[in-house]
C-alpha positions as CSV (number, residue, x, y, z in Angstrom):
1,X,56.6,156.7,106.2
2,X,55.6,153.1,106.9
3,X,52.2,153.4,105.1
4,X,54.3,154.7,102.2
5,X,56.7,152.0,102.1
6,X,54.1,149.5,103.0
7,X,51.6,150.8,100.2
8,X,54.7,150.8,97.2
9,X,55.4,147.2,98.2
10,X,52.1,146.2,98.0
11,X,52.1,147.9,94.7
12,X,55.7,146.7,93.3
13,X,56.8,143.7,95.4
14,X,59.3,142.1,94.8
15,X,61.3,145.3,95.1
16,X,64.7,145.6,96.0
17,X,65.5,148.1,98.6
18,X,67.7,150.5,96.0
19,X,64.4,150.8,93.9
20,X,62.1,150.9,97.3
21,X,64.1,154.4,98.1
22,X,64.7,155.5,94.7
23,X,60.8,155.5,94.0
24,X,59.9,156.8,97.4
25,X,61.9,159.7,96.4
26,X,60.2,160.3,93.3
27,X,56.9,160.1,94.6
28,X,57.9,162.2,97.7
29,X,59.5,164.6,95.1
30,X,62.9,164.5,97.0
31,X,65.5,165.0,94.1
32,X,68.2,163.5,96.2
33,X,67.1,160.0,97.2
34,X,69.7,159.7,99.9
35,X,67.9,162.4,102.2
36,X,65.1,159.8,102.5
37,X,67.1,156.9,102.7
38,X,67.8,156.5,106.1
39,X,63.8,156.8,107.0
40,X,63.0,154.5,104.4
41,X,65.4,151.5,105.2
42,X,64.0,152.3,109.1
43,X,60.2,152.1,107.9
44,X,60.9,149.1,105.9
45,X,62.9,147.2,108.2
46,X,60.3,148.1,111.0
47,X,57.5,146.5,108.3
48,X,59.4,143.4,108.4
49,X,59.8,142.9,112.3
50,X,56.0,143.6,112.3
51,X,55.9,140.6,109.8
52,X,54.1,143.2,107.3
53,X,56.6,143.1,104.7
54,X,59.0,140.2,104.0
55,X,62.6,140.6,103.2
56,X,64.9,138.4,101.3
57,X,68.1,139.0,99.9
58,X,67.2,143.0,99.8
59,X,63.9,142.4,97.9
60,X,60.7,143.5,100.0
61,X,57.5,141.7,99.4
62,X,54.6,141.3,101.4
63,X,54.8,137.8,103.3
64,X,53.8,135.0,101.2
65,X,52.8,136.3,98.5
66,X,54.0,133.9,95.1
67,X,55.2,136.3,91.8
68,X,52.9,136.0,89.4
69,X,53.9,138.0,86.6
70,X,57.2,139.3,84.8
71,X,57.6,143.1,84.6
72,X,59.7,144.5,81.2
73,X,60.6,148.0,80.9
74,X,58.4,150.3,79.4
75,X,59.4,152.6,76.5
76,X,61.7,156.0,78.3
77,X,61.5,154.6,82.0
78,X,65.1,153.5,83.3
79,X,65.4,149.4,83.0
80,X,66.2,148.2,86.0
81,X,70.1,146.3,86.3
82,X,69.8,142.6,86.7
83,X,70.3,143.1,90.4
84,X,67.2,144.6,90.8
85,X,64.9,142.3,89.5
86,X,64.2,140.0,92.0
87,X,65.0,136.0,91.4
88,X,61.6,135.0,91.6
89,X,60.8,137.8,88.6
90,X,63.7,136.2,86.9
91,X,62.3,132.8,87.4
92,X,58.1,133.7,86.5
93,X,59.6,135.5,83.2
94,X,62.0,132.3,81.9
95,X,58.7,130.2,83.2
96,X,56.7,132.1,80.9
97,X,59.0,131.8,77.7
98,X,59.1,128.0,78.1
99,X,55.3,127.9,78.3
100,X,55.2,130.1,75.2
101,X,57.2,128.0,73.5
102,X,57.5,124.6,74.9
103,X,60.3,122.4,73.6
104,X,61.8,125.3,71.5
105,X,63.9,127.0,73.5
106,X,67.4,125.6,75.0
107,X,68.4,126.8,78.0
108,X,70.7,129.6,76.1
109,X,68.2,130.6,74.1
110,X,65.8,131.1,77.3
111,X,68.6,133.0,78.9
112,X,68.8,135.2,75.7
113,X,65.1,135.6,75.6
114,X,64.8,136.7,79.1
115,X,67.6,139.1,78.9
116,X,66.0,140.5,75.8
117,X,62.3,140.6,78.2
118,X,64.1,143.0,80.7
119,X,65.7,145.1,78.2
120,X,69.6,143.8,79.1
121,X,71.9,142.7,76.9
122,X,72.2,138.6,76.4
123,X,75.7,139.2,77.2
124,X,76.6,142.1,79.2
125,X,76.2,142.4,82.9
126,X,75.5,139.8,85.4
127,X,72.0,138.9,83.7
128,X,73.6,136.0,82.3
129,X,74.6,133.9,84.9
130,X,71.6,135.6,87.3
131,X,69.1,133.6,84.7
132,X,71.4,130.6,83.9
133,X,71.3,130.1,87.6
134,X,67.5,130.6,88.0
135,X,67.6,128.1,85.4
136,X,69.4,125.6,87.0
137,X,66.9,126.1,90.4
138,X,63.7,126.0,88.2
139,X,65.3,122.1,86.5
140,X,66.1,121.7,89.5
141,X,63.1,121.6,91.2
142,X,61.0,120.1,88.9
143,X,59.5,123.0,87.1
144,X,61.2,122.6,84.0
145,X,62.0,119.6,82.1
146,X,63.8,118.3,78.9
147,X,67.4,120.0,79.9
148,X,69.4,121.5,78.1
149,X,68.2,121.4,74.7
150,X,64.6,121.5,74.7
151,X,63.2,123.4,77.8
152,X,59.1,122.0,78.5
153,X,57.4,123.3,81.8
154,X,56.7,120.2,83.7
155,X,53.2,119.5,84.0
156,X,51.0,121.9,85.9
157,X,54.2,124.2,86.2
158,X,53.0,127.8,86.5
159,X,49.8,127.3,86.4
C-alpha cells in the first residue's frame, strides 16, 4: 500500500488526504472508499515519518517539492470543493492570472477568475475567502504588487 500511496502523490501532490483515499479506491476498484481508508491513512502517515511524503494541513506532497502548475477540472470528472485544492494550487493558479494579465485584474476580479479556473462559483462555498486569503499571503510576501486595484507579479515572481 505504501508504493501505492507513495506513487499517487508523486503523481498528484499536493493532495489532500480525502482525495488520496478516494482515488486509491478507484484505482484499487474498491466501491466503498472507507474499506481502504484505514490502510491508506496508515501507509501515508508511515511515508511521512519516513520523510517520503510531506504532510501539511492534510495535503500530501513529496518533501520539497514547489507547485508548479494549477490543475482545473476536466469536462465530466467531479471538481474538487475548495477544501481540496491545496493553498499552494490556490496560490500558483491566482499567480498565473496576474501574470496573464498584469495590472488588469483587482484583487476581486482575481478571486472571481480563480474560482471560475477550478470550476466553483465566485460566490458560493468557502472558495472566496480561501483565495482572498491566498491573496493577502501572496501581497504579502512580495509576490504580488499594486494592491488592491491593479494586481502585477512582482518582478521575477513565478518564474
Amino acid at each position: 500500500m505504501q508504493d501505492a500511496v507513495h506513487r499517487l502523490v508523486e503523481a498528484e501532490g499536493p493532495i489532500h488526504r480525502e482525495v488520496l483515499v478516494r482515488h486509491l479506491g478507484e484505482l484499487l476498484y474498491e466501491p466503498q472508499p472507507a474499506r481502504i481508508r484505514g490502510r491508506v491513512e496508515d501507509a501515508a502517515d508511515r511515508l511521512v515519518a519516513e520523510e517520503r511524503v510531506s504532510e501539511t494541513n492534510g495535503f500530501f506532497d513529496l518533501p520539497d517539492r514547489t507547485c508548479t502548475y494549477a490543475r482545473w477540472p476536466l469536462p465530466g470528472l467531479i471538481k474538487r470543493p475548495a477544501e481540496h485544492v491545496s493553498p499552494a494550487e490556490r496560490q500558483r493558479a491566482l499567480l498565473g492570472l496576474v501574470e496573464d494579465r498584469p495590472g488588469l485584474l483587482s484583487a476581486e476580479q482575481a478571486v472571481a477568475a480563480a474560482a471560475g479556473f477550478f470550476g466553483w462559483s465566485p460566490r458560493a462555498g468557502g472558495a472566496p475567502p480561501r483565495l482572498m486569503s491566498d491573496l493577502y499571503l501572496l501581497r504579502d510576501t512580495g509576490v504580488l504588487t499594486g494592491w488592491p486595484d491593479r494586481l502585477e507579479p512582482a518582478t521575477g515572481a513565478g518564474k
